[in-house]
PAZAPA-4460 file (N, C-alpha, C; in steps of 0.05 Angstrom, whole numbers, plus 32768, in hexadecimal, padded with zeros to 4 digits):
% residues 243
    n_x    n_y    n_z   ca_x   ca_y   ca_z    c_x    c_y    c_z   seq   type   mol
   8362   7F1C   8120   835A   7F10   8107   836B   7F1A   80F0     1      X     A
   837A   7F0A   80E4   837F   7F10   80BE   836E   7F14   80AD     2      X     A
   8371   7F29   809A   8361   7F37   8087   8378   7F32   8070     3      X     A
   8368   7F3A   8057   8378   7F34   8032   8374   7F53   802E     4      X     A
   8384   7F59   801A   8384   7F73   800D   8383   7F6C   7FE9     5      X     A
   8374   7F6B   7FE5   8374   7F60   7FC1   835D   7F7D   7FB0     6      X     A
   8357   7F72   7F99   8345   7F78   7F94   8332   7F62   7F97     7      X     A
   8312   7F63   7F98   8309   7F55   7FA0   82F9   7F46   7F86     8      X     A
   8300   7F27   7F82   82EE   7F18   7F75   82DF   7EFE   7F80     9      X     A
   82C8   7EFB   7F76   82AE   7EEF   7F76   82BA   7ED3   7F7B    10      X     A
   82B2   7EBD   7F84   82B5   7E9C   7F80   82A6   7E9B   7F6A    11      X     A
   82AB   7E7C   7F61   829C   7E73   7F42   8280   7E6D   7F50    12      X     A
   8280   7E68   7F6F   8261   7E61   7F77   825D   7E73   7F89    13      X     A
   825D   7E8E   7F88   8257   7EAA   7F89   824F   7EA5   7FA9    14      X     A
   8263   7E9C   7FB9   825A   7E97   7FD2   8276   7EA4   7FED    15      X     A
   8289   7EB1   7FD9   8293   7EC3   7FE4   82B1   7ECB   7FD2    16      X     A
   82C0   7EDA   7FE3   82D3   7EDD   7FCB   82EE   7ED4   7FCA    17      X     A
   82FF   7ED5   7FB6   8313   7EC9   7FAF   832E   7ED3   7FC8    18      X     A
   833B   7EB8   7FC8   8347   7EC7   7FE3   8367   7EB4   7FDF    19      X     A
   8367   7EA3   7FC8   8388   7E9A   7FC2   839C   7EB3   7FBF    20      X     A
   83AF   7EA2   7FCB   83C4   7EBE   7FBF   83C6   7ED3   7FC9    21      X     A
   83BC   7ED4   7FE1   83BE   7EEF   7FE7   83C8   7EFB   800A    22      X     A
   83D3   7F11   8007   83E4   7F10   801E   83D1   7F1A   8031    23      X     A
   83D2   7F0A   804B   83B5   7F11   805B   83CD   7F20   807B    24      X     A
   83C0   7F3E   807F   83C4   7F45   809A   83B2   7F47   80AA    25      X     A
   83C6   7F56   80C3   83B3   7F5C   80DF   8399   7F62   80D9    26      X     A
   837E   7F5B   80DA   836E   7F75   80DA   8374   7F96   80F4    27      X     A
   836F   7FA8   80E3   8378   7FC4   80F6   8367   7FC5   8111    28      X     A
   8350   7FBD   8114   834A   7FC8   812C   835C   7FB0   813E    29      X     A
   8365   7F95   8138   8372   7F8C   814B   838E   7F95   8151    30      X     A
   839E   7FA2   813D   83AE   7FAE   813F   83AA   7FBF   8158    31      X     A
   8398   7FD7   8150   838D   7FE6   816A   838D   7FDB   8187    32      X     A
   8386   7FC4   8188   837B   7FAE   819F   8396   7FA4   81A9    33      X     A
   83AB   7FA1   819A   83C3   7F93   819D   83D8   7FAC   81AB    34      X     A
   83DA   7FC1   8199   83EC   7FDD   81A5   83DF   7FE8   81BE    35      X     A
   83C5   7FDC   81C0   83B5   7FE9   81E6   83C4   7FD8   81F8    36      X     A
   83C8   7FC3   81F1   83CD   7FA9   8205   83ED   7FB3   8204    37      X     A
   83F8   7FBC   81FA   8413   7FBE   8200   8416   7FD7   8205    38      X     A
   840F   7FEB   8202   8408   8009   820F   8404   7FFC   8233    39      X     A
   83EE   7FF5   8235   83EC   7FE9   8253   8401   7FD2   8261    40      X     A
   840A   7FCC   8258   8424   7FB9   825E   843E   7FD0   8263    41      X     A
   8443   7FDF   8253   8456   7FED   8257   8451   8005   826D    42      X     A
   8438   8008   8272   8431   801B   8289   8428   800B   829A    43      X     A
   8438   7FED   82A3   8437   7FE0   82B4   841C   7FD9   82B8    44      X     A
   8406   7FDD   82AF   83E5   7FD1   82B0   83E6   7FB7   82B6    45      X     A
   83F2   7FB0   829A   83F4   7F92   82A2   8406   7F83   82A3    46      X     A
   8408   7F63   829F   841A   7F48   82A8   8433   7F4E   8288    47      X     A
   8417   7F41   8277   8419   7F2B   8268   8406   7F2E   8251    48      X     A
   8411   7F2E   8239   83FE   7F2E   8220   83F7   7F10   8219    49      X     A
   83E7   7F05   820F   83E4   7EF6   8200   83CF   7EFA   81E6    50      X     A
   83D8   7EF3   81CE   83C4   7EF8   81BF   83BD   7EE2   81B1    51      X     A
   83A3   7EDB   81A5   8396   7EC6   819B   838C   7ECA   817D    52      X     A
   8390   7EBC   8167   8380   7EBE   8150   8374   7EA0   8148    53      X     A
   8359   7E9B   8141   8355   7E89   8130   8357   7E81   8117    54      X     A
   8361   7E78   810A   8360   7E75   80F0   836F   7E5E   80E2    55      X     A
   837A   7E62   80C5   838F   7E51   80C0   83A4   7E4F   80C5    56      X     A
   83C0   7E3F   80B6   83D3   7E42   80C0   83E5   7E5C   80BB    57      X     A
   83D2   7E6B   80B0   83E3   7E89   80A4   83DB   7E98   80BD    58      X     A
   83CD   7E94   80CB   83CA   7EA4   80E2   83E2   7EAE   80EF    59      X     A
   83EC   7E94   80FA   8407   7E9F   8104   841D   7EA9   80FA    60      X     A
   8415   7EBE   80E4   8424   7ED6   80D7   8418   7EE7   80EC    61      X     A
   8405   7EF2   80EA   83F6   7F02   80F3   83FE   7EF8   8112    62      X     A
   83FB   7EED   8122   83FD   7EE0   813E   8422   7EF9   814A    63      X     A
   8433   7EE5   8132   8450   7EF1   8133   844D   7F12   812D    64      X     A
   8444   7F1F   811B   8440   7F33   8120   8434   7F43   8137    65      X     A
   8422   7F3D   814D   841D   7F46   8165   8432   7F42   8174    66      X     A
   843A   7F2F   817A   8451   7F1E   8183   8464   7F3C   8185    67      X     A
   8475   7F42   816C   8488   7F52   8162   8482   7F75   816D    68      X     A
   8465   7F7A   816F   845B   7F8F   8178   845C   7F8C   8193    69      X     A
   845D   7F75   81A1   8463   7F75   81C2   8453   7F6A   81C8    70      X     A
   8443   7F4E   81C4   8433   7F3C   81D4   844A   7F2E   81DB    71      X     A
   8446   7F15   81F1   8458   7F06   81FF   845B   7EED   81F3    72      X     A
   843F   7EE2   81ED   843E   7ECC   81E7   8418   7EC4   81D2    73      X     A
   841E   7EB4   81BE   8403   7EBA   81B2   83F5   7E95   81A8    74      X     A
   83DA   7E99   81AA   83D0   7E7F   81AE   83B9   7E7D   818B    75      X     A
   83C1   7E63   817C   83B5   7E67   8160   83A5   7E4C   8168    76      X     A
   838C   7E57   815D   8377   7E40   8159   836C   7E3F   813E    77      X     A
   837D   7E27   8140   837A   7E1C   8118   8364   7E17   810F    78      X     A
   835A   7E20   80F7   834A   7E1C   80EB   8353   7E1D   80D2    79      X     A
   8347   7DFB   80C1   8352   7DED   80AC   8351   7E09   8097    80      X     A
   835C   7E0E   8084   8361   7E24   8072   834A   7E0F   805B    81      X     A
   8339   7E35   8051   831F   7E20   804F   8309   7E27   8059    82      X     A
   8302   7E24   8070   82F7   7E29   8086   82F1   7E41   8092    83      X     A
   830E   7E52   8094   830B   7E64   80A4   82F7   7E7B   809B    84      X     A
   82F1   7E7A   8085   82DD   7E97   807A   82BF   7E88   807F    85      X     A
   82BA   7E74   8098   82A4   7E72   8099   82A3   7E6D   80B6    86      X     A
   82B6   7E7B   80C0   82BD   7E7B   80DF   82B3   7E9A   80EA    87      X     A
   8297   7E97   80F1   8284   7EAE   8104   828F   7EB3   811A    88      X     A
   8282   7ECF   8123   828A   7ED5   8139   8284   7ECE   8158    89      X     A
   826D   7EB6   8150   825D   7EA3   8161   8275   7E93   816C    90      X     A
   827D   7E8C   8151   828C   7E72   815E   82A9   7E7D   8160    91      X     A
   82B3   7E94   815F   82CE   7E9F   816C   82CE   7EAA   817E    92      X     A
   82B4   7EB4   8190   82A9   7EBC   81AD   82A9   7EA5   81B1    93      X     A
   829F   7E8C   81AF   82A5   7E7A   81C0   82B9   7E6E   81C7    94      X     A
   82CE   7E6E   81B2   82ED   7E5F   81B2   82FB   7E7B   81C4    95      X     A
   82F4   7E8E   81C4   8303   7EA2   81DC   82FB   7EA7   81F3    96      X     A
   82DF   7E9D   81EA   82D9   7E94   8210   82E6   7E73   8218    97      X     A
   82E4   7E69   820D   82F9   7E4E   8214   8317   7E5C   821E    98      X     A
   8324   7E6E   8210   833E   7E71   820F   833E   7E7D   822C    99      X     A
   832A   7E95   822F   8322   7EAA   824B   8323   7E89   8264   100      X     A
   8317   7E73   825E   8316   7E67   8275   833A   7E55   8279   101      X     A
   833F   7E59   8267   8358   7E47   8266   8379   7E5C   826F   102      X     A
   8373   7E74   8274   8384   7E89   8269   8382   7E9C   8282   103      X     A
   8361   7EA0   8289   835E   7EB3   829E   8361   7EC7   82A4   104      X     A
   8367   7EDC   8287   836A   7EF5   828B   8358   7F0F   8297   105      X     A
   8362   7F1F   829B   8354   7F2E   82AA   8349   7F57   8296   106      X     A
   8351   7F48   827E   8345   7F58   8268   834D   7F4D   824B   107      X     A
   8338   7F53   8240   8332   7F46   8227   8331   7F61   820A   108      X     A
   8346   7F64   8201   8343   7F75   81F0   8343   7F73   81D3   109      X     A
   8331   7F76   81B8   832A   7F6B   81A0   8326   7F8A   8194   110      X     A
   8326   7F80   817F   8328   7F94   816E   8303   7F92   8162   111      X     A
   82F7   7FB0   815D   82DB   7FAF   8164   82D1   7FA2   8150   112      X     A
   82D8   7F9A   813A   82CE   7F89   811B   82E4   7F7B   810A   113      X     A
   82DD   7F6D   80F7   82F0   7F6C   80E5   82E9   7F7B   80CA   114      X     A
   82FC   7F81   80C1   82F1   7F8D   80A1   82EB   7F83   8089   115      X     A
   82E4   7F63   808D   82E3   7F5F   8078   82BE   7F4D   807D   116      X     A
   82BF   7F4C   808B   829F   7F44   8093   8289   7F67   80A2   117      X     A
   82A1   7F76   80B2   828D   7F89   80C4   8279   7F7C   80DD   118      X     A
   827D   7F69   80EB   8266   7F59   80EC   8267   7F68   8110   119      X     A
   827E   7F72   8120   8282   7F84   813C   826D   7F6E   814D   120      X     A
   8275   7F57   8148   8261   7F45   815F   8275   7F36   8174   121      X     A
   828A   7F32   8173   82A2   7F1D   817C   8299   7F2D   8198   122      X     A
   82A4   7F4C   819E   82A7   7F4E   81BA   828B   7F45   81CC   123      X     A
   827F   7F52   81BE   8262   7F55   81CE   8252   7F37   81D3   124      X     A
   8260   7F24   81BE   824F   7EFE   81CA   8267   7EFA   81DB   125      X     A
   8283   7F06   81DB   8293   7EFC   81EF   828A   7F07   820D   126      X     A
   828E   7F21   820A   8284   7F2D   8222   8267   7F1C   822F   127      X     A
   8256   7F20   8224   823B   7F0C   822D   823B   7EF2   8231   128      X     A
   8257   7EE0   8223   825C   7EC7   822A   825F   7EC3   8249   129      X     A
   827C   7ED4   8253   8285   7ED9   8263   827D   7EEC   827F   130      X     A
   825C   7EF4   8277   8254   7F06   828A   8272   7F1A   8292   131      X     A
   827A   7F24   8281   8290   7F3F   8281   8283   7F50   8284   132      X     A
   8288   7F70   8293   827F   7F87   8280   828A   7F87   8267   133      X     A
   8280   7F9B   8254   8292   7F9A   823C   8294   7FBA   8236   134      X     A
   82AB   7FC8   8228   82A8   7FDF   821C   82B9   7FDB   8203   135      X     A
   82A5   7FDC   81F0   829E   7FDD   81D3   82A8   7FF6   81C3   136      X     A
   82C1   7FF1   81AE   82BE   800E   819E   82CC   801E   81B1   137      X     A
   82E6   801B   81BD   82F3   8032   81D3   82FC   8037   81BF   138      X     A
   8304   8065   81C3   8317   806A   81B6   8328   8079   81D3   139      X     A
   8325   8071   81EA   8332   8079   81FB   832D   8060   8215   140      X     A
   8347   8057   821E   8348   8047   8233   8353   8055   8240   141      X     A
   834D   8057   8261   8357   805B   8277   8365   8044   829B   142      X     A
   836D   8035   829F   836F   8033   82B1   8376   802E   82CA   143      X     A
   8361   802A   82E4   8369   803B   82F8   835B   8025   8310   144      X     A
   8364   8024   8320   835A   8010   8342   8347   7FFE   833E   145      X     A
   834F   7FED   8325   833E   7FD5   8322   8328   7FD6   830E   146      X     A
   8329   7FE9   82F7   8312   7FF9   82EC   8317   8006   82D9   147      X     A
   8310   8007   82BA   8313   8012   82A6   8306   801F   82A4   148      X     A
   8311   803C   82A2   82F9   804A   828A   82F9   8054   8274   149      X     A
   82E8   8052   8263   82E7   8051   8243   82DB   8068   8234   150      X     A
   82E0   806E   8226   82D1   807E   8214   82CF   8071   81F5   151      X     A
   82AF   8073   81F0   82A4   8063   81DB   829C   8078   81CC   152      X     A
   82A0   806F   81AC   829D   807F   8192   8278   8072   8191   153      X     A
   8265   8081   8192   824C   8079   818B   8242   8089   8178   154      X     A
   8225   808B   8169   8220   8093   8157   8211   80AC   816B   155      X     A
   8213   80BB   817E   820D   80D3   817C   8221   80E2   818A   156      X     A
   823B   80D7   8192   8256   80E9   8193   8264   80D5   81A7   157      X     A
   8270   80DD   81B7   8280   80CB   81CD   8274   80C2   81E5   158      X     A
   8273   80AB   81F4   8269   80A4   8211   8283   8094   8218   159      X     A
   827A   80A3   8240   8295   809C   824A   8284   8082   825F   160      X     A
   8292   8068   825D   828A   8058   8277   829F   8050   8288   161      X     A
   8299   8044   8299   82AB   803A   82AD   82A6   801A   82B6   162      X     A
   82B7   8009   82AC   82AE   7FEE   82B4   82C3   7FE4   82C3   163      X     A
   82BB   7FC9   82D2   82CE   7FC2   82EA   82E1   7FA7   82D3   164      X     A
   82F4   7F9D   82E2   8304   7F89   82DA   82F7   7F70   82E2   165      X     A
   82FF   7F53   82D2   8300   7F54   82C0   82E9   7F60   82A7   166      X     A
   82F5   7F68   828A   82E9   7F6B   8280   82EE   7F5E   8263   167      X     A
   82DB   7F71   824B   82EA   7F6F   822C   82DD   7F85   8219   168      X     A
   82F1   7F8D   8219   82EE   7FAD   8205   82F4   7FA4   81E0   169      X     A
   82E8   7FB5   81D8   82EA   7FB2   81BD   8305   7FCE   81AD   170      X     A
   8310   7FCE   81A5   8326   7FED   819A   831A   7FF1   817D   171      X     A
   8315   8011   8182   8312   801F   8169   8326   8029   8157   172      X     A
   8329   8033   8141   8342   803D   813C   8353   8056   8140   173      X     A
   8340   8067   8156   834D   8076   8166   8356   8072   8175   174      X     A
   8359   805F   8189   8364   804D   81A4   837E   805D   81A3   175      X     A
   8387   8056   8187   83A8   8063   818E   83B8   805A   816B   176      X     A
   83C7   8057   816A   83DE   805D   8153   83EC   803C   8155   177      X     A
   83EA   802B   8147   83F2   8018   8150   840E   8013   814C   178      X     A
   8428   800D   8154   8437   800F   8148   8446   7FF7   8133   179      X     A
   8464   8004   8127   8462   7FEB   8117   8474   7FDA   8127   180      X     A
   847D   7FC3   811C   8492   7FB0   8130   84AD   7FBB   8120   181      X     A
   84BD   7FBA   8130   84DC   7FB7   8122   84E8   7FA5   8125   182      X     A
   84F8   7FA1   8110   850C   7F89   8101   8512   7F77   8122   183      X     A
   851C   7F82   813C   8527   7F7B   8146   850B   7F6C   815A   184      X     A
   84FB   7F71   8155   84E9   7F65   816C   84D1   7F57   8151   185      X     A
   84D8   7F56   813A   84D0   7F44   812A   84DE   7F28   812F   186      X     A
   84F4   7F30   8131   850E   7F1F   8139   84FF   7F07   814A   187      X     A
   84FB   7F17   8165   84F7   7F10   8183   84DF   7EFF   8185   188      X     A
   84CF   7F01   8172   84B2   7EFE   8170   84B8   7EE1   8163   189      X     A
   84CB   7ED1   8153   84CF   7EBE   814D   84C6   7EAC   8165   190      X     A
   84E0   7EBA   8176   84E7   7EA0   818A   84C5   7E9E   81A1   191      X     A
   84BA   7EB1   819F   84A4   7EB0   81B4   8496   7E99   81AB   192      X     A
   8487   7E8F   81C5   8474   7E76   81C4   845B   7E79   81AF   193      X     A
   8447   7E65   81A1   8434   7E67   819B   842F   7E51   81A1   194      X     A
   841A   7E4E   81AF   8409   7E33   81B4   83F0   7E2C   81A2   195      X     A
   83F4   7E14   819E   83DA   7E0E   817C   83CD   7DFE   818C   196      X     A
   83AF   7DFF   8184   83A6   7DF0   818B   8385   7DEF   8175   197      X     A
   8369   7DE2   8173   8353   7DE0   8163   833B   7DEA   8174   198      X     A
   832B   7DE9   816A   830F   7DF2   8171   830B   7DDB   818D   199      X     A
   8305   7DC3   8178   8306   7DAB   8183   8317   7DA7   81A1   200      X     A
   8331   7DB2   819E   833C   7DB1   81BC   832D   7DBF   81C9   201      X     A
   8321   7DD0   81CA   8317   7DDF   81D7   82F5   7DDB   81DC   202      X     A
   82EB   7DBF   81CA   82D5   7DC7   81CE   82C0   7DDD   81BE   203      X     A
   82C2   7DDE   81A8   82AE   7DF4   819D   82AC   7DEC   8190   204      X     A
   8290   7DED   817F   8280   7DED   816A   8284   7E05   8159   205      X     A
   8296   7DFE   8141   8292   7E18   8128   828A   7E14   8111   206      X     A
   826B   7E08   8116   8262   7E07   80FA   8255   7E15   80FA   207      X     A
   8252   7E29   80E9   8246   7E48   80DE   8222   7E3B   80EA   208      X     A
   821D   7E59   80F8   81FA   7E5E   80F7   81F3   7E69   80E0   209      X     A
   8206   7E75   80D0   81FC   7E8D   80B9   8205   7E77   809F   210      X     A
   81F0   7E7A   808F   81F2   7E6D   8071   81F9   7E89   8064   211      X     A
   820B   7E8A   804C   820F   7E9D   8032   8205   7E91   801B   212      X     A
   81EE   7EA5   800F   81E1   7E9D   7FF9   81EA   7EA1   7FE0   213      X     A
   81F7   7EBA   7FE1   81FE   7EC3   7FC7   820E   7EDD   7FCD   214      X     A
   8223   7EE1   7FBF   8237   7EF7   7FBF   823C   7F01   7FA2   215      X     A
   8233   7F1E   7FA9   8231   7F24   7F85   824B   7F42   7F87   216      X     A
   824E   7F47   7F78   825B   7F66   7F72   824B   7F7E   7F78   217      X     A
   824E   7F90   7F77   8244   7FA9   7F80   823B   7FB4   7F5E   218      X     A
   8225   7FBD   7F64   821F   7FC2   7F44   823E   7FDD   7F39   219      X     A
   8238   7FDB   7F1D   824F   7FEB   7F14   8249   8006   7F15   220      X     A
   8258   801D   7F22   824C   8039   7F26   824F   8047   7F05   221      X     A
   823A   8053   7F04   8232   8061   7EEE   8245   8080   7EE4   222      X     A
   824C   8084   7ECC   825C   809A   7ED2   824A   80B1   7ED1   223      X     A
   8250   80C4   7EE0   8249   80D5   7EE6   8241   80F4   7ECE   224      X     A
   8232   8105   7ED2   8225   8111   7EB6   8231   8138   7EBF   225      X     A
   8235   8140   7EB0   823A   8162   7EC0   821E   816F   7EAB   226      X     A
   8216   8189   7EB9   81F7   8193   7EB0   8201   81B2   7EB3   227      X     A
   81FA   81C2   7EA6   81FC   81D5   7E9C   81FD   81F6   7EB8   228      X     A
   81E2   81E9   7ECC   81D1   81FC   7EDA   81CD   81F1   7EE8   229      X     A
   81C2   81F8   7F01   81B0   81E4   7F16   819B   81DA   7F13   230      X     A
   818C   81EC   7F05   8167   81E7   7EF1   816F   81C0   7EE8   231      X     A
   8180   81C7   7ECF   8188   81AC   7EC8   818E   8193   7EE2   232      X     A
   8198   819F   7EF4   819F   818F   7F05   8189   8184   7F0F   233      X     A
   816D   8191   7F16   8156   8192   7F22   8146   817E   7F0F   234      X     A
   8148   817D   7EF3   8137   8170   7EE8   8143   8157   7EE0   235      X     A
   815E   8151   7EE9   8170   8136   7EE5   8162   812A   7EF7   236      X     A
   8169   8132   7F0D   815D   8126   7F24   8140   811C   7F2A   237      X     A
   8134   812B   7F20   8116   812F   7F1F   8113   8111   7F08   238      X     A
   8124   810C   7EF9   8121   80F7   7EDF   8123   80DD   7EEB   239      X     A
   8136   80E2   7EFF   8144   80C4   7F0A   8138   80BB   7F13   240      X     A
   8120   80D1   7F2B   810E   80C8   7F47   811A   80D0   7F5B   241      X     A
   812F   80DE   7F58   813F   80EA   7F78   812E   80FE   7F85   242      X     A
   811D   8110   7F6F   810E   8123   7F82   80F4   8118   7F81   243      X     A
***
């Protein structure tokens, strides 16, 4: 997925934010997802990269940049510009389970969210589309005689699993160091294939399940007070409702 780097402003109908003009990259955890797939390629793991983005036609900036980092060949599913900030993760699990049946790979690697929604749902409706195992959130891939094993960042420290092939893993941003492309395989990345194709070729429905009501700003933070003692500190607090 492509992400914007701006400061962020409001629409006139407060239904999301302003997004002309602006130079949109990789999101990082696919980065992550992209330097695994070529980490395992170069340690002979695997064939063949291919990588896939939905979006507009700016995508295939982002597409060529994987490309340049060492995918082989990469596949864009257009979506009218416009559109794409109302493209769920419902309906991009399903256009990559279309791609999984057309493609037939034998691991599925994504990056575990995007950062501009947070929404960490893509692997896990893909994996369940696909009856895959899935390992979610690796910051360590291993593998070995038909069989990955993973180690997952969870909220009470690390878990190690072991799932069989095929699969689809999600990359954290410890996975590894992604690297950058150079001039010369920016170059190279021209001439590589991209195959275009729509939802519609494929069959999918992407009209949003989720309505957006309203998108407001974050209230404005307050500046902050310095107090003499701790006592003072005790009865600030005590004023606000904190204690």
């Amino acid at each position: 997925k492509q992400w914007y780097q701006r400061r962020v402003a409001i629409t006139a109908g407060s239904l999301g934010v302003v997004t002309d003009g602006v130079k949109h990259s990789m999101n990082p955890f696919d980065e992550n997802a992209i330097e695994e797939a070529v980490r395992m390629k170069q340690k002979k793991i695997v064939k063949e990269i291919v990588v896939a983005s939905c979006g507009p036609s700016q995508s295939q900036e982002t597409i060529r940049t994987a490309l340049a980092m060492g995918a082989d060949r990469g596949i864009h599913v257009e979506v009218p510009a416009g559109t794409d900030a109302d493209l769920q993760p419902l309906a991009v699990a399903k256009i990559f389970s279309k791609l999984v049946e057309k493609e037939k790979p034998d691991l599925v690697i994504l990056g575990k969210q995007a950062i501009d929604d947070d929404a960490n749902q893509t692997t896990q409706l893909l994996a369940g589309m696909l009856d895959w195992p899935q390992g979610t959130m690796a910051s360590v891939v291993n593998a070995a005689d038909g069989r990955l094993t993973i180690t997952r960042e969870i909220d009470g420290g690390l878990e190690d699993i072991s799932v069989s092939l095929p699969a689809v893993i999600s990359a954290d941003l410890r996975l590894n160091e992604p690297r950058y492309a150079t001039l010369p395989n920016i170059m190279k990345a021209k001439k590589k294939k991209i195959e275009k194709m729509t939802p519609e070729n494929l069959g999918v429905d992407i009209t949003p399940r989720l309505k957006i009501l309203n998108v407001v700003d974050p209230p404005v933070r307050q500046a902050g007070e310095k107090v003499p003692d701790v006592s003072t500190l005790m009865e600030k607090l005590k004023e606000k409702g904190h204690l």
